[in-house]
C-alpha positions in Angstrom: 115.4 80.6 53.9 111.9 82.1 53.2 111.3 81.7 56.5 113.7 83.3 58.3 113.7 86.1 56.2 110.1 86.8 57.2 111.0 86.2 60.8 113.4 89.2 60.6 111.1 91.0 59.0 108.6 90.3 61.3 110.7 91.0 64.3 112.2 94.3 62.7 108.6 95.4 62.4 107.7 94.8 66.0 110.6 96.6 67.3 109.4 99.6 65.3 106.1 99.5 66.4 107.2 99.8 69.9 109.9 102.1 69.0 107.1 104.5 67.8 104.3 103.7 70.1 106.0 105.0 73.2 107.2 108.4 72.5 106.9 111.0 75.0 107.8 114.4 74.4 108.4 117.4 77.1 105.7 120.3 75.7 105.4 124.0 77.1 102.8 123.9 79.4 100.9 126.8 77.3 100.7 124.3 74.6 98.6 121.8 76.4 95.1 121.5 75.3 92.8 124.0 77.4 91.1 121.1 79.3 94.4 120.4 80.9 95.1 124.0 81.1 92.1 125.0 82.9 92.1 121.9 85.0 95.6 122.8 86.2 94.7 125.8 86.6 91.4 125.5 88.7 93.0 123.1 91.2 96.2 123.9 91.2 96.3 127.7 90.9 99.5 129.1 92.3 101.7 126.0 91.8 104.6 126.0 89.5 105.1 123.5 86.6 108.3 121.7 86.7 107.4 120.3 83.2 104.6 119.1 81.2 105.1 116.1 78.8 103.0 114.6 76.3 102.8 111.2 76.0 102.3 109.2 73.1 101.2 105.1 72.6 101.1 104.7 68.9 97.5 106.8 68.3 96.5 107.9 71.7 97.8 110.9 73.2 97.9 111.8 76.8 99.4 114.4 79.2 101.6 114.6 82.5 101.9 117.7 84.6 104.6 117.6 87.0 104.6 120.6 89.6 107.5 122.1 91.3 106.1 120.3 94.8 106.3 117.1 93.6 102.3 116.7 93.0 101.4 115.1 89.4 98.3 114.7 87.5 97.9 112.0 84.5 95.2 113.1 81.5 93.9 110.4 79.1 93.7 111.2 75.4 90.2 112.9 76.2 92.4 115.4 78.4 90.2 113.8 81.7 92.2 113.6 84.6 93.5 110.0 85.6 95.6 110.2 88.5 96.3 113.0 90.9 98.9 111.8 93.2 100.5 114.1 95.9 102.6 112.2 97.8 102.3 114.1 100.7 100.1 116.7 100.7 96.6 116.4 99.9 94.8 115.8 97.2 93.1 119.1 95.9 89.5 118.7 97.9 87.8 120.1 94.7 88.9 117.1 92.8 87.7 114.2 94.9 83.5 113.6 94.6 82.2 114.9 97.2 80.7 110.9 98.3 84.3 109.7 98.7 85.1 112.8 100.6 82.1 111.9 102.9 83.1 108.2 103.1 86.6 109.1 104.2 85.6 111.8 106.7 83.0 109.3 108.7 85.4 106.4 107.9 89.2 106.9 108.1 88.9 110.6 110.0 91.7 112.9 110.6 93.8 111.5 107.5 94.8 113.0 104.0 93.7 111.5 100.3 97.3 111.9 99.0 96.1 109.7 95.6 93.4 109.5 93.6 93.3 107.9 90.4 89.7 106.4 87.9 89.6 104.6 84.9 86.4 102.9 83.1 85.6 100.9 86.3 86.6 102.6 89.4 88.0 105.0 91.8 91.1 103.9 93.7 92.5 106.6 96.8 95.2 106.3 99.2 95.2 107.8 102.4 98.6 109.2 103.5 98.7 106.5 106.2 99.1 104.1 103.4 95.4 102.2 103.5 94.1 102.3 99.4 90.1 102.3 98.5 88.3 101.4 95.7 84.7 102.6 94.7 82.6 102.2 91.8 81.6 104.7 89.1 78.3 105.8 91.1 81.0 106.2 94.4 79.7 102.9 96.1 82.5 101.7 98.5 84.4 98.2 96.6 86.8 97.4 99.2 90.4 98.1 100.6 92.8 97.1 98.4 96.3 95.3 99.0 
């Protein structure tokens, strides 16, 4: 009996955790921290918002700005960019490093980085005719990626 009782209680905890850990909440974009803010507004000037969120995963906050064009950019808790993914239109030139820029030019010319995302480890782009890339941290090419 001891036993089960823990179980529930157990299993009642988990559910909570998750309950709590993934709460995202729609914010006024004025209300984002100014590293968003001025990111935004440096490479996106002009745009409108559709809506910003803030997402939460149980202590680690990060951001979503979703523009009336359909472009979106992800920020990590450090309010960093993650992701900028356009879909169809390119990528804002003054966010890609200026070696993957190069690479793509001399490489894959006359096509679009609609995606660009980083993490700890590397750079992934995709190119609006569907090909993705990977570099390292110091912008060394990895490889294409499936």
């Amino acid at each position: 009996m001891k036993k089960a009782i823990l179980m529930t209680l157990v299993t009642v905890a988990l559910f909570s955790c998750k309950a709590f850990a993934d709460e995202d909440r729609m914010v006024q974009f004025e209300t984002l921290p100014a590293q968003v803010k001025e990111f935004v507004n440096t490479h996106f000037n002009g745009v409108g918002v559709a809506y910003a969120k803030e997402e939460r995963e149980f202590v680690v906050t990060g951001y979503e700005v979703m523009f009336t064009t359909g472009e979106k950019v992800e920020f990590d808790r450090t309010c960093a960019w993650e992701e900028v993914d356009c879909k169809y239109s390119a990528v804002p030139a003054s966010v890609v490093p200026t070696q993957i820029k190069d690479f793509v030019a001399q490489k894959h010319p006359d096509v679009k980085i609609v995606k660009i995302s980083r993490d700890r480890w590397d750079y992934e782009i995709e190119l609006n005719n569907g090909l993705e890339l990977k570099f390292d941290l110091q912008f060394n090419f990895i490889g294409y990626d499936d």
